[in-house]
PAZAPA-4460 file (N, C-alpha, C; in steps of 0.05 Angstrom, whole numbers, plus 32768, in hexadecimal, padded with zeros to 4 digits):
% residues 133
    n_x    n_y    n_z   ca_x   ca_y   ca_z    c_x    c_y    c_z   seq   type   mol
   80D6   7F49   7FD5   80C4   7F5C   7FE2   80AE   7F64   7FCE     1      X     A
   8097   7F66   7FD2   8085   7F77   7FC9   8080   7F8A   7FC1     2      X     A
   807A   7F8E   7FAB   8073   7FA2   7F9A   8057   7FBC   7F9D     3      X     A
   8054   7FD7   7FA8   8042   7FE0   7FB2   8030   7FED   7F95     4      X     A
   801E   7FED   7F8C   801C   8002   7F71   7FFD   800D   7F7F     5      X     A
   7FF8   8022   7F7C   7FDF   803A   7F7E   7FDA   803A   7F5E     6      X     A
   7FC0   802D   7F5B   7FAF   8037   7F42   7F97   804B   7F48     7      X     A
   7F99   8061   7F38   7F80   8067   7F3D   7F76   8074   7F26     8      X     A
   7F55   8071   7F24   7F4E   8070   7F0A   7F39   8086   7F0B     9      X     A
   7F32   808E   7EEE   7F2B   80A5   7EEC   7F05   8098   7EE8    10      X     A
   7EF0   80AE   7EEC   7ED3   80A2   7EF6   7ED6   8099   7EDB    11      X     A
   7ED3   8099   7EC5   7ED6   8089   7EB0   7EDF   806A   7EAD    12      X     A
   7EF5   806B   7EBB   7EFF   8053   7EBA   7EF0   8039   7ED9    13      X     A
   7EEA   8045   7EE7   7EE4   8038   7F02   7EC9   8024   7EF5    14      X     A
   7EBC   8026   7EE3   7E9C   800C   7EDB   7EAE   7FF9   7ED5    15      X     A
   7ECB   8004   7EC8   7EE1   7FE2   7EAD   7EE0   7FD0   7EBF    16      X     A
   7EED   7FB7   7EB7   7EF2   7FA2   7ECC   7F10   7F9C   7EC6    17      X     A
   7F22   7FB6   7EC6   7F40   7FBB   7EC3   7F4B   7FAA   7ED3    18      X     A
   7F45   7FAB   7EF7   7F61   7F99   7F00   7F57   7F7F   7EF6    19      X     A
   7F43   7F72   7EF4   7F37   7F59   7EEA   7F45   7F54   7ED5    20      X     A
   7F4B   7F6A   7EC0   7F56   7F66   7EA5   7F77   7F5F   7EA6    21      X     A
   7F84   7F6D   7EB9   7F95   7F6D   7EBB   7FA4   7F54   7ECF    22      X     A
   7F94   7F46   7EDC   7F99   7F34   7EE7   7F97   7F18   7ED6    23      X     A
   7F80   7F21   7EC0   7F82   7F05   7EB2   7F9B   7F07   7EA2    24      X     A
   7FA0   7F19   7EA1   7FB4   7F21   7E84   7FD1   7F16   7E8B    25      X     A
   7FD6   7F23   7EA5   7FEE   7F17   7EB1   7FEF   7F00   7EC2    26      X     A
   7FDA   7EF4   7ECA   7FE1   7EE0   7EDA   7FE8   7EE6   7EFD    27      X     A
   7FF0   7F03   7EFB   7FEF   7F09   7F20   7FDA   7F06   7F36    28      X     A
   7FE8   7F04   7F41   7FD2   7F00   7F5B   7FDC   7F1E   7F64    29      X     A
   7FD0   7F2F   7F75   7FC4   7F48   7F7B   7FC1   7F47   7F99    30      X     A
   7FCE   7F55   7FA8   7FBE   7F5A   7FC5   7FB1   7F74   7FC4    31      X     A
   7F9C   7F79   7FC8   7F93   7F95   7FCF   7F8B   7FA3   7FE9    32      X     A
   7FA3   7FB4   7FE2   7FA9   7FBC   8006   7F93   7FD9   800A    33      X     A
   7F87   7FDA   8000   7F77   7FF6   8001   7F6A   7FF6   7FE9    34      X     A
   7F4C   7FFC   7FE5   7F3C   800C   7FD2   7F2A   801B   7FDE    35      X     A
   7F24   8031   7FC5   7F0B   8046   7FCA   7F05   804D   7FAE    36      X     A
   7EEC   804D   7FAF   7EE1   805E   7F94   7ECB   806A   7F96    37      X     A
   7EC5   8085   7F8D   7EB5   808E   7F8E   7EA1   8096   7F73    38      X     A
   7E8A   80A1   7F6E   7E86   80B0   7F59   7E97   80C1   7F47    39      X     A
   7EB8   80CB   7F4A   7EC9   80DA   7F40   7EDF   80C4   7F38    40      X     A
   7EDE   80B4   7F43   7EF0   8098   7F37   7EFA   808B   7F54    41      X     A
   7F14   8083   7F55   7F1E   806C   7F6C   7F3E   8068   7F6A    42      X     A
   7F44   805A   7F81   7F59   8058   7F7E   7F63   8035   7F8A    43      X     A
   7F73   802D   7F84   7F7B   8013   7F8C   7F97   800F   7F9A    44      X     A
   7F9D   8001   7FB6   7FB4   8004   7FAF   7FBB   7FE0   7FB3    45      X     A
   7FD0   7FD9   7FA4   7FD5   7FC0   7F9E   7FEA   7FB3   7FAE    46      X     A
   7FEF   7F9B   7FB4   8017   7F93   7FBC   8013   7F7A   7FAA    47      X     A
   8027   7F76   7F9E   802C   7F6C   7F88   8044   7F5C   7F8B    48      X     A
   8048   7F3E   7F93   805A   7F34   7F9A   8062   7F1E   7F7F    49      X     A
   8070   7F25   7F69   807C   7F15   7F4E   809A   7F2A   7F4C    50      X     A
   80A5   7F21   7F38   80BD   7F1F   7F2A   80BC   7F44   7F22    51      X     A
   80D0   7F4E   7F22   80CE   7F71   7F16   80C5   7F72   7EF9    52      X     A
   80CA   7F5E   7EE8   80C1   7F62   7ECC   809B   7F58   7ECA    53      X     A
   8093   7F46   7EDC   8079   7F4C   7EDC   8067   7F5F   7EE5    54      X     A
   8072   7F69   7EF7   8069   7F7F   7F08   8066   7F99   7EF7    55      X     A
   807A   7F93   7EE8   807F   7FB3   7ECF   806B   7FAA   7EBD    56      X     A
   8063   7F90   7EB3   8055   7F8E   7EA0   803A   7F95   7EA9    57      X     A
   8036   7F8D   7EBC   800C   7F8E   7EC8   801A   7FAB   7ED1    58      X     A
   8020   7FBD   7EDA   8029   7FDB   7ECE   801F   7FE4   7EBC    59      X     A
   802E   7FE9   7EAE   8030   7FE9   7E8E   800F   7FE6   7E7F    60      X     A
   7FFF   7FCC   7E86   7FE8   7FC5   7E80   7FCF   7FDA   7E91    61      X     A
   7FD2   7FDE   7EA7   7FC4   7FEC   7EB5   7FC4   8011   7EA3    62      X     A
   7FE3   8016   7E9B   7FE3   8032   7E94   7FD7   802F   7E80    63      X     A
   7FD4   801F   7E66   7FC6   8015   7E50   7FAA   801D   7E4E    64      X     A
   7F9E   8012   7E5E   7F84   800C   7E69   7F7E   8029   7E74    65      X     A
   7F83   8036   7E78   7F84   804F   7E80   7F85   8058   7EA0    66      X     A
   7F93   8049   7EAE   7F8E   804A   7EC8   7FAF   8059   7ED4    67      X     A
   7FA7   806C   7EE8   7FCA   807A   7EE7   7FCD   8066   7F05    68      X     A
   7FED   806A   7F04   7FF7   8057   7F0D   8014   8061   7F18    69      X     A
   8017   805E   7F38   8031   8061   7F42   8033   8053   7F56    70      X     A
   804E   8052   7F55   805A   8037   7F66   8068   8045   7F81    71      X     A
   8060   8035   7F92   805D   8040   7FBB   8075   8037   7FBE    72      X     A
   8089   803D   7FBF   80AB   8035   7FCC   80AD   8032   7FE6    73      X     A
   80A3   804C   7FFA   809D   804B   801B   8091   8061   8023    74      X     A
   8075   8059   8032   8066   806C   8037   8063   8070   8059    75      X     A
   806A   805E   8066   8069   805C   807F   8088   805F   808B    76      X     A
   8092   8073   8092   80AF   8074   80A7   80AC   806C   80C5    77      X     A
   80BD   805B   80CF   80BE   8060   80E9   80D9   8059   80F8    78      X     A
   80DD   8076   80FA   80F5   8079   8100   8103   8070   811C    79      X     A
   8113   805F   8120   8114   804D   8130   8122   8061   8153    80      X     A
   812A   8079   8147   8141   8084   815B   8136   809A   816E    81      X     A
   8113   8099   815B   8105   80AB   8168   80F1   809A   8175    82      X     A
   80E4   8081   816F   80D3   806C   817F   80DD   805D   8199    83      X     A
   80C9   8064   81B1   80D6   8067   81C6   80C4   804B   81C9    84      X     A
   80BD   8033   81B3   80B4   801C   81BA   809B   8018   81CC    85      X     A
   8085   802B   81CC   8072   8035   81E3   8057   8022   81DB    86      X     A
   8055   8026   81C4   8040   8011   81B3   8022   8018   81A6    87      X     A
   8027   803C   81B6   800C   8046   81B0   7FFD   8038   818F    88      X     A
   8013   803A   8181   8003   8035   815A   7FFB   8017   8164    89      X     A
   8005   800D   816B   8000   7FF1   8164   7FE9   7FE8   8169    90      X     A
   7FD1   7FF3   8177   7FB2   7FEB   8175   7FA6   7FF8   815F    91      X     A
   7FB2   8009   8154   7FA6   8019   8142   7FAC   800A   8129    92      X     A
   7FBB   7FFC   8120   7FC9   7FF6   8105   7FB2   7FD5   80FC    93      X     A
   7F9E   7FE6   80E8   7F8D   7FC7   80D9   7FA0   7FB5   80D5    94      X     A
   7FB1   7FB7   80CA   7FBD   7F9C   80B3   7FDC   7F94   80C4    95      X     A
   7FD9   7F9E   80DD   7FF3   7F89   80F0   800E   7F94   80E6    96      X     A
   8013   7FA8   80DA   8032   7FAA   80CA   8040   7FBF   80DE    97      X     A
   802D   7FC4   80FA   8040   7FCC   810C   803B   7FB9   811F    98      X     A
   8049   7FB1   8124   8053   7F9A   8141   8064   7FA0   8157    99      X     A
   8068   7F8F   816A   8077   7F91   817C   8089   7F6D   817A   100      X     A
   80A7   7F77   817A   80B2   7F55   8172   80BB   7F57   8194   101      X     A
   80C5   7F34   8194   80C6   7F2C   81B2   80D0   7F37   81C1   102      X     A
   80E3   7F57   81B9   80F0   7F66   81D0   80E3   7F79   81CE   103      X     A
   80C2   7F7B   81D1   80B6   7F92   81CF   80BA   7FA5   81BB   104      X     A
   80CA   7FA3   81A5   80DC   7FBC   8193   80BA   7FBB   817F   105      X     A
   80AF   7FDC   8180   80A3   7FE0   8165   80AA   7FD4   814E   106      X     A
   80A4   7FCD   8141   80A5   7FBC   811E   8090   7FCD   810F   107      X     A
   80A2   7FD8   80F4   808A   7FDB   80D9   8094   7FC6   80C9   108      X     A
   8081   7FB9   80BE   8083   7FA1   80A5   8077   7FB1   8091   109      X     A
   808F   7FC0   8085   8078   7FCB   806C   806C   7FC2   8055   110      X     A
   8067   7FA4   8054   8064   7F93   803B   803D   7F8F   804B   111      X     A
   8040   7F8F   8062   801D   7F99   8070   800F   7FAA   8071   112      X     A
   8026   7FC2   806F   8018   7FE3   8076   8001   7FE5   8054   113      X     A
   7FE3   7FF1   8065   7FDD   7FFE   804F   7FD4   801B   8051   114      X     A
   7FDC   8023   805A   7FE7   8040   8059   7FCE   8051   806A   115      X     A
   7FB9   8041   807C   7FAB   8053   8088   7FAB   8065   8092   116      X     A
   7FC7   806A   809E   7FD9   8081   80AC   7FC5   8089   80C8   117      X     A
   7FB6   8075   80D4   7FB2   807E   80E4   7FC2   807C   8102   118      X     A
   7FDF   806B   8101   7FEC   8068   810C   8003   807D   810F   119      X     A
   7FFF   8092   80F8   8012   80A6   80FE   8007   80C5   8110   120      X     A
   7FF4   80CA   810E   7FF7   80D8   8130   7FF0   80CA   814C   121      X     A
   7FEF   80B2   814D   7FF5   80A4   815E   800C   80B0   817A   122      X     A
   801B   80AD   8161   803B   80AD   816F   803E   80BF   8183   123      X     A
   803C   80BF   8193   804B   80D0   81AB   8063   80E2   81A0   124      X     A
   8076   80D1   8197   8093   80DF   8191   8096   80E7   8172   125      X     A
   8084   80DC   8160   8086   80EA   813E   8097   80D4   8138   126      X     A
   8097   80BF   8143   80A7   80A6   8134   8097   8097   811E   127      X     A
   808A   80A0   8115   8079   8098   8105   8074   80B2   80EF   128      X     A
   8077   80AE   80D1   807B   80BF   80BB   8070   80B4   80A7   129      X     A
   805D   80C8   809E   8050   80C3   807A   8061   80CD   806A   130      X     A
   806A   80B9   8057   807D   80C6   8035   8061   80C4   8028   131      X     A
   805B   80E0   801D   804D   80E0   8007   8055   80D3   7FED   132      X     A
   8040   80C7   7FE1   803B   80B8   7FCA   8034   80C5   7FB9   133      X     A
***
């Protein structure tokens, strides 16, 4: 499974060419499921599909570099006992990680979600939950 990490960097750091650096350094390939930066700095958020000891290392290199850095465990709930399978989120969701599988049953793929959360007041019933990061 995939690895989720939120970088976000301070206006200082946002001109570097850090993930660049850090991608030559380790050799990862990078999905980037979300960015924004502004004049005050940015934030990135990554999924990161390698081995746990590389994942710690381009970590590790990013905190170096001065970029803070925490890792997304689960930000999207959906609680299955409260989804009455209706489908409202599912036009709303960019990146497809809510679905409907062949018995109509809601699906979150959270290795898709990037956390727009605009699928969570969707919900009719609150089957749908942000874990803060």
């Amino acid at each position: 499974m995939a690895r989720k990490i939120l970088l976000n960097y301070s206006a200082e750091r946002v001109q570097e060419p850090i993930l660049a650096t850090v991608i030559k350094e380790t050799g990862l390939t990078f999905n980037i499921l979300y960015a924004e930066f502004t004049g005050r700095g940015g934030e990135i958020l990554l999924s990161i599909e390698a081995p746990d000891q590389e994942v710690d290392k381009a970590i590790e290199l990013f905190r170096k570099k001065g970029v803070e850095v925490r890792e997304i465990k689960r930000a999207i709930h959906l609680d299955r006992e409260l989804c009455i399978d209706c489908g409202a989120c599912l036009s709303l969701c960019p990146s497809g990680a809510l679905f409907q599988d062949k018995d109509n049953t809601v699906m979150l793929d959270e290795d898709k979600c990037v956390y727009c959360e605009l699928c969570v007041p969707s919900c009719p019933v609150k089957a749908l939950e942000l874990s803060r990061f």
